[in-house]
C-alpha positions as CSV (number, residue, x, y, z in Angstrom):
1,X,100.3,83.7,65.7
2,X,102.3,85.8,63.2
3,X,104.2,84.5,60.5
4,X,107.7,83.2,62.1
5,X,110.3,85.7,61.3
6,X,113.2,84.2,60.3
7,X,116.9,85.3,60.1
8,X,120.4,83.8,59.2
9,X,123.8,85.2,60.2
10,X,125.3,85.7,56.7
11,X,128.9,84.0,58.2
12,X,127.2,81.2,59.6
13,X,124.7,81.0,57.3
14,X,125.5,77.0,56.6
15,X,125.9,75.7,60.5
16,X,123.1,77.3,62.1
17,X,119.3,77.8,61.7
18,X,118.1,81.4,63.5
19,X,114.1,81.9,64.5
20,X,112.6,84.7,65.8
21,X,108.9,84.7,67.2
22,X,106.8,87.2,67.9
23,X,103.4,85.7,70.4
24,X,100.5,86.5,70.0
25,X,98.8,89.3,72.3
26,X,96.5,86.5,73.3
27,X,99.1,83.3,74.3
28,X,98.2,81.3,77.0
29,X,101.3,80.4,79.4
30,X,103.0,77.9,78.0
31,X,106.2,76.2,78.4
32,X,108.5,77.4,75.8
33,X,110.1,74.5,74.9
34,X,106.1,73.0,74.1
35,X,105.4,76.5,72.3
36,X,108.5,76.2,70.1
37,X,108.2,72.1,69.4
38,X,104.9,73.3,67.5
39,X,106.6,76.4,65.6
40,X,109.9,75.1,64.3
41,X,109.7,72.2,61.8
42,X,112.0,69.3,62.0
43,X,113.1,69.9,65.9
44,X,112.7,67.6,68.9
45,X,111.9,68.7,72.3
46,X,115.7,67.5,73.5
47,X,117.0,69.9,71.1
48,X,114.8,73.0,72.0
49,X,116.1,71.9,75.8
50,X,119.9,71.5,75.0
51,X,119.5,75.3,73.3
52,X,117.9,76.1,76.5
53,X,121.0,74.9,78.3
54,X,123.6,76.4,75.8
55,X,122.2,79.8,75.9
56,X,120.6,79.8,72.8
57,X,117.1,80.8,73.3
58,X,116.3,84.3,74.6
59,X,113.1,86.1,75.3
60,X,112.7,89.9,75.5
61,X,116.6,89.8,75.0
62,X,117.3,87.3,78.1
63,X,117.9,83.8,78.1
64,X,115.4,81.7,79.4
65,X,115.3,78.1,80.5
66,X,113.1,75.7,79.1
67,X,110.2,75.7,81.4
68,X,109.9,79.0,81.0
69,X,106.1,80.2,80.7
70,X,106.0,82.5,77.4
71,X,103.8,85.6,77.4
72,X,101.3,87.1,75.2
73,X,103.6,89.5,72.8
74,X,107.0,88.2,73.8
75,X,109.7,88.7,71.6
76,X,111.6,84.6,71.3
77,X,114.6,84.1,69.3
78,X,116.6,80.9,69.1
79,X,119.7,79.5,67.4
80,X,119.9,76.2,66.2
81,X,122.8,74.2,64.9
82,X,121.8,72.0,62.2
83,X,122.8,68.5,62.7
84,X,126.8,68.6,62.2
85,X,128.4,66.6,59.5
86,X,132.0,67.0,58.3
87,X,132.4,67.7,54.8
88,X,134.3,65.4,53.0
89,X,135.3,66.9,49.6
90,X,135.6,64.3,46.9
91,X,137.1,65.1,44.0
92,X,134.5,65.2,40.9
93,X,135.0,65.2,37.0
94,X,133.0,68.1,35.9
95,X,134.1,70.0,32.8
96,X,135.3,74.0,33.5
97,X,135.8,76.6,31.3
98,X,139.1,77.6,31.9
99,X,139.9,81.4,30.4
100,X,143.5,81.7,32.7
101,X,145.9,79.8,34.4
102,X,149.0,80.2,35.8
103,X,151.0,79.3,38.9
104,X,148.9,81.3,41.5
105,X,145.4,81.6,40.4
106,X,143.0,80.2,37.7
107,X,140.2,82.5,36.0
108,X,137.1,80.4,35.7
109,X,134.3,81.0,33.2
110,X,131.4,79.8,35.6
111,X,128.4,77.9,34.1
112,X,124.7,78.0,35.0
113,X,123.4,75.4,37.4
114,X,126.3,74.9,39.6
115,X,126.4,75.2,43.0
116,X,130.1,77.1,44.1
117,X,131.1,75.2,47.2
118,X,129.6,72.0,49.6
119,X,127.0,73.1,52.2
120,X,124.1,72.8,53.6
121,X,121.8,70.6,51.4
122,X,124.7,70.6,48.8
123,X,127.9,68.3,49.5
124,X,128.3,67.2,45.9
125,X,128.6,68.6,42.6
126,X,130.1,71.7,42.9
127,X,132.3,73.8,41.4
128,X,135.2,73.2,44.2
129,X,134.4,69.1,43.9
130,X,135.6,70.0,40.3
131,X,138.3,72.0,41.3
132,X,140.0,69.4,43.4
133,X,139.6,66.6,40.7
134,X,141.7,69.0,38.2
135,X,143.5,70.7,41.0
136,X,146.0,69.6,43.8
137,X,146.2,71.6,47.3
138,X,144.2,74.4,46.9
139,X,144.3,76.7,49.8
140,X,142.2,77.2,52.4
141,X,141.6,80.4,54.7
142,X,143.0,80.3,57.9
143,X,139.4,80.3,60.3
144,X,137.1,79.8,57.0
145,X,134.5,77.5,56.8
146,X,135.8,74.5,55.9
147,X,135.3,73.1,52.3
148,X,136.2,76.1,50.2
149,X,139.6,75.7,49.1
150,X,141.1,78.1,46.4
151,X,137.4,80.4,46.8
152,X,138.1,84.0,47.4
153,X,134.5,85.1,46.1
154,X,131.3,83.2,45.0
155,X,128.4,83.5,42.7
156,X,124.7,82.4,43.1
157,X,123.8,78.8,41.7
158,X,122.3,80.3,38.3
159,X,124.6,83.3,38.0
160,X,127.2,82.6,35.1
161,X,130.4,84.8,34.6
162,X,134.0,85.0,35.4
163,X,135.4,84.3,38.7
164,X,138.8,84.1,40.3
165,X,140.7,80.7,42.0
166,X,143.6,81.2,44.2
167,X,146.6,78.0,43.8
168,X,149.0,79.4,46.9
169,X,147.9,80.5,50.2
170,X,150.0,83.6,49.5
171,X,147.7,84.2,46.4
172,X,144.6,83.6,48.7
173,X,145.4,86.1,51.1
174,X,146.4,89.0,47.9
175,X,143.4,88.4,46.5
176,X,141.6,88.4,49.6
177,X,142.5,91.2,50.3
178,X,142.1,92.9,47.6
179,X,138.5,92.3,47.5
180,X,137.7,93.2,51.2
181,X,139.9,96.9,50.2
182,X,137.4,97.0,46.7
183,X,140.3,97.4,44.4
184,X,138.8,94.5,42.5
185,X,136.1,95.7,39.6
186,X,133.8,93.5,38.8
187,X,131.0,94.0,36.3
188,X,128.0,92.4,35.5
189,X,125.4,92.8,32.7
190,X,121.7,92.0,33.7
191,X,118.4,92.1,32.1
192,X,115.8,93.9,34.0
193,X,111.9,94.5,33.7
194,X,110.6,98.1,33.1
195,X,112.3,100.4,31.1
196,X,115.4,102.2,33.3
197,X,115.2,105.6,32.0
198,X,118.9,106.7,33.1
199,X,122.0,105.5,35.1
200,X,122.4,105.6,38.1
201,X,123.0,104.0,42.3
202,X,121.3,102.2,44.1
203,X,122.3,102.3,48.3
204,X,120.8,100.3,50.8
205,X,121.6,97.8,53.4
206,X,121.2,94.1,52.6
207,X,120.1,91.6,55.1
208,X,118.6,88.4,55.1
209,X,115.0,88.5,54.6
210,X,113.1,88.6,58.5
211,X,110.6,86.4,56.7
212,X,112.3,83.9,54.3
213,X,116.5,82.6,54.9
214,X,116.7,81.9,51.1
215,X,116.5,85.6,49.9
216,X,117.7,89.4,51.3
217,X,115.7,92.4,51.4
218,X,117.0,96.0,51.1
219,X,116.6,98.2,54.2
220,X,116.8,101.7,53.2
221,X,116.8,103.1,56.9
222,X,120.1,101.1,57.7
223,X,118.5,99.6,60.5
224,X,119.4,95.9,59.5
225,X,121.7,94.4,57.4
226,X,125.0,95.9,55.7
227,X,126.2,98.8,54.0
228,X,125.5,97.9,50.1
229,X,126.4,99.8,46.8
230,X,125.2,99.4,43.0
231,X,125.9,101.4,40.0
232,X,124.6,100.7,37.1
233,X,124.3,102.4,33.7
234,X,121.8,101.4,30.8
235,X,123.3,99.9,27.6
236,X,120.3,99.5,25.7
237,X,116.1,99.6,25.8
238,X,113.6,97.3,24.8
239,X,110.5,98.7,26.2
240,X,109.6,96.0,28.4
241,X,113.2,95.2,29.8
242,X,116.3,96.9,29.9
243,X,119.8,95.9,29.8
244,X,122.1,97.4,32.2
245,X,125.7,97.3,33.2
246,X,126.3,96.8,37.1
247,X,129.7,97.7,38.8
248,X,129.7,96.3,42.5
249,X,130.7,99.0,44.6
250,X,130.1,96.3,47.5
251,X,129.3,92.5,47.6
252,X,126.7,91.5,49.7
253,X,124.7,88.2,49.2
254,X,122.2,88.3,46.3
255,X,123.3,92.1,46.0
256,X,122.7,93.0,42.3
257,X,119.3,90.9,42.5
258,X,118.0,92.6,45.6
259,X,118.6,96.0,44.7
260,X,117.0,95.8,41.7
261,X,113.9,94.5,43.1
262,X,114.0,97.4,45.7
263,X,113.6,99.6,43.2
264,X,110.9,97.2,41.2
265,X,113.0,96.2,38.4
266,X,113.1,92.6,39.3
267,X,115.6,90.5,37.0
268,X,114.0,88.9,33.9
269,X,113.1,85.2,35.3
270,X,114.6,85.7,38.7
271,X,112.3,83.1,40.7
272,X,113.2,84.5,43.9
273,X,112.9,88.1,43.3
274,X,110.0,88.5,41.9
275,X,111.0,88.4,38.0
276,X,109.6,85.2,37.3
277,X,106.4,87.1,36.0
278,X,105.3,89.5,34.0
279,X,105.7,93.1,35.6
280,X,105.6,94.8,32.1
281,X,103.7,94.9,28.9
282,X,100.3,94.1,27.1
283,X,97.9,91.9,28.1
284,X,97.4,90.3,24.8
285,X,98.2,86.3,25.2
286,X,100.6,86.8,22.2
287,X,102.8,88.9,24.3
288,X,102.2,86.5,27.4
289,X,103.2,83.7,25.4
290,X,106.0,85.3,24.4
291,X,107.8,86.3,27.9
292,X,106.7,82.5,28.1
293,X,108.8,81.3,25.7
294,X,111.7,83.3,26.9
295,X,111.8,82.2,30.9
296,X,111.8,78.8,28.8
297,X,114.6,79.8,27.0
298,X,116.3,81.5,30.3
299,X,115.1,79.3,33.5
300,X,117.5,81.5,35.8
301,X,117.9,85.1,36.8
302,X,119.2,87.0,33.8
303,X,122.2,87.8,35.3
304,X,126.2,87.6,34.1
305,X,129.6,88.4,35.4
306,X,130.9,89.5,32.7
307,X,134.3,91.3,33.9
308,X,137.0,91.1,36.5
309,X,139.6,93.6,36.9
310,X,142.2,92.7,39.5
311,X,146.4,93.1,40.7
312,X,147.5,89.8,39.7
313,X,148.8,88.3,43.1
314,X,152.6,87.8,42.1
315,X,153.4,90.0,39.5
316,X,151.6,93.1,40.5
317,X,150.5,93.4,37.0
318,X,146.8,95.0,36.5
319,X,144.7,92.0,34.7
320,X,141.3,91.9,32.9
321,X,139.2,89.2,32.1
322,X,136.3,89.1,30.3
323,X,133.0,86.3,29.6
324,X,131.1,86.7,26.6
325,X,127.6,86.9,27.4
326,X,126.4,83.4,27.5
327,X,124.2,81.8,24.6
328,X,120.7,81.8,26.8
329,X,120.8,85.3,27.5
330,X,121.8,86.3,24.3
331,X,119.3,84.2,23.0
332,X,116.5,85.8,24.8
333,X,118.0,89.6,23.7
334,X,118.0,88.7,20.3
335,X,114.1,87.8,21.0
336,X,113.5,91.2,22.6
337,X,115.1,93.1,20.2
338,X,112.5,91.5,16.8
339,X,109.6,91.6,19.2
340,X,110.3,95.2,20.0
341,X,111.3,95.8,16.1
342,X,108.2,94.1,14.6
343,X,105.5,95.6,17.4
């Protein structure tokens, strides 16, 4: 049996789990619902057999019933709806960094750590369970998933950086907007491995990984996935690493982080990417110890929003907002930069 391929639709990516199986050449006939029960973890049989019923499970392309016999090399997918649960949003004291406020939307400085909204395997703790505690009737997107009031954009867990909160449902739907039509610039700073000899743009759809839900993969052909953009330009060196500028010409899931490991330039201490390691250097344990000490000093991907251009929703007015890089990273450039120095 092949490694179960496994993909998530990126709307849906909280309500519903999505397999597909390839057989092996050999397979004996087997029911499918018996040949899925020992694939899947965490299912029952009466839950392969009510997908069965709904339509959800489909071989070659067709649905099948549940005593169907699978064949050697059959193609299987299924969808799966996790086990529903309304989320209930209670309101949270957790500090924000506030860098804006007015009557229609709040600029947020985000810290590392923090989960953006209630889902899946997070209903607590987030940054809109803070929101509502120092917030009252934030918006919501008419047919959104429900739990996200006041979000017009997100950033990964361990991603820190500026982000944008609407207060009015007219402000949601401006802002909105304005990010599906890309008139919104955003810019990150990110430290890389290798050493980025020039600017330059990365293009290449992003989809979820066929192998693993948690992270994307870049497919260059276009054959899976969507369209996805970044530039990026180099602001300085260090041998080893290199710190670059990204402007999102796009913004797909995990898009800054997967692009740079297509082209194997992995963040610095990205876990899920591939940067948690050492891709460049010496092999002297000094040095080792010394990338060490950094992924102590940065246990995240080394990655910050650190501007947001936008229209401001009421006024019209063209607005900038800008983070500071944040003290771990800095930190870990200020280490670079001696080490590099003192070689």
């Amino acid at each position: 049996m092949n490694d179960n391929q496994v993909e998530y639709s990126e709307n849906e990516e909280e309500l519903f789990e999505h397999y597909r199986i390839q057989a092996d050449p050999g397979q004996e006939p087997l029911r499918i619902d018996k040949f899925l029960m020992d694939r899947i973890p965490n299912t029952s049989r009466t839950k392969l057999q009510d997908a069965a019923i709904e339509g959800n499970i489909r071989v070659n392309d067709k649905k099948v019933k549940a005593n169907y016999k699978v064949k050697p090399s059959d193609d299987i997918s299924i969808v799966l709806p996790y086990p529903k649960r309304e989320i209930e949003l209670i309101p949270e004291d957790i500090p924000l960094e506030i860098l804006y406020e007015d009557d229609y939307m709040i600029i947020l400085n985000k810290a590392a750590n923090m989960v953006v909204h209630p889902g899946y395997g997070n209903y607590s703790g987030t940054m809109v369970n803070a929101l509502i505690h120092h917030f009252d009737n934030l918006p919501e997107a008419k047919g959104a998933i429900p739990g996200r009031p006041g979000l017009v954009h997100r950033l990964d867990k361990n991603t820190t950086g500026v982000m944008v909160i609407a207060k009015t449902e007219r402000a949601l739907a401006n802002l909105s907007l304005q990010f599906f039509e890309r008139t919104i610039d955003r810019r990150y700073v990110a430290l890389a491995w290798g050493d980025i000899e020039e600017d330059g743009m990365i293009e290449g759809h992003i989809g979820r990984s066929l192998k693993n839900r948690k992270v994307m993969t870049v497919f260059p052909e276009g054959e899976y996935g969507k369209e996805a953009r970044t530039g990026y330009k180099v602001l300085e060196r260090l041998t080893y690493v290199t710190l670059v500028e990204c402007k999102l010409e796009t913004g797909r899931t995990h898009q800054i982080r997967a692009h740079f490991q297509h082209i194997n330039h992995p963040l610095f201490n990205d876990p899920d990417y591939g940067g948690n390691k050492i891709i460049k250097g010496t092999q002297f344990s000094k040095y080792k110890q010394f990338v060490m000490n950094n992924f102590d000093m940065i246990p995240r991907q080394a990655l910050h929003a650190r501007k947001l251009e936008l229209t401001h929703p009421h006024t019209g007015v063209r607005m900038n907002f800008e983070s500071e890089i944040p003290e771990d990273l800095n930190s870990v450039l200020v280490r670079w930069r001696n080490y590099i120095s003192h070689r």
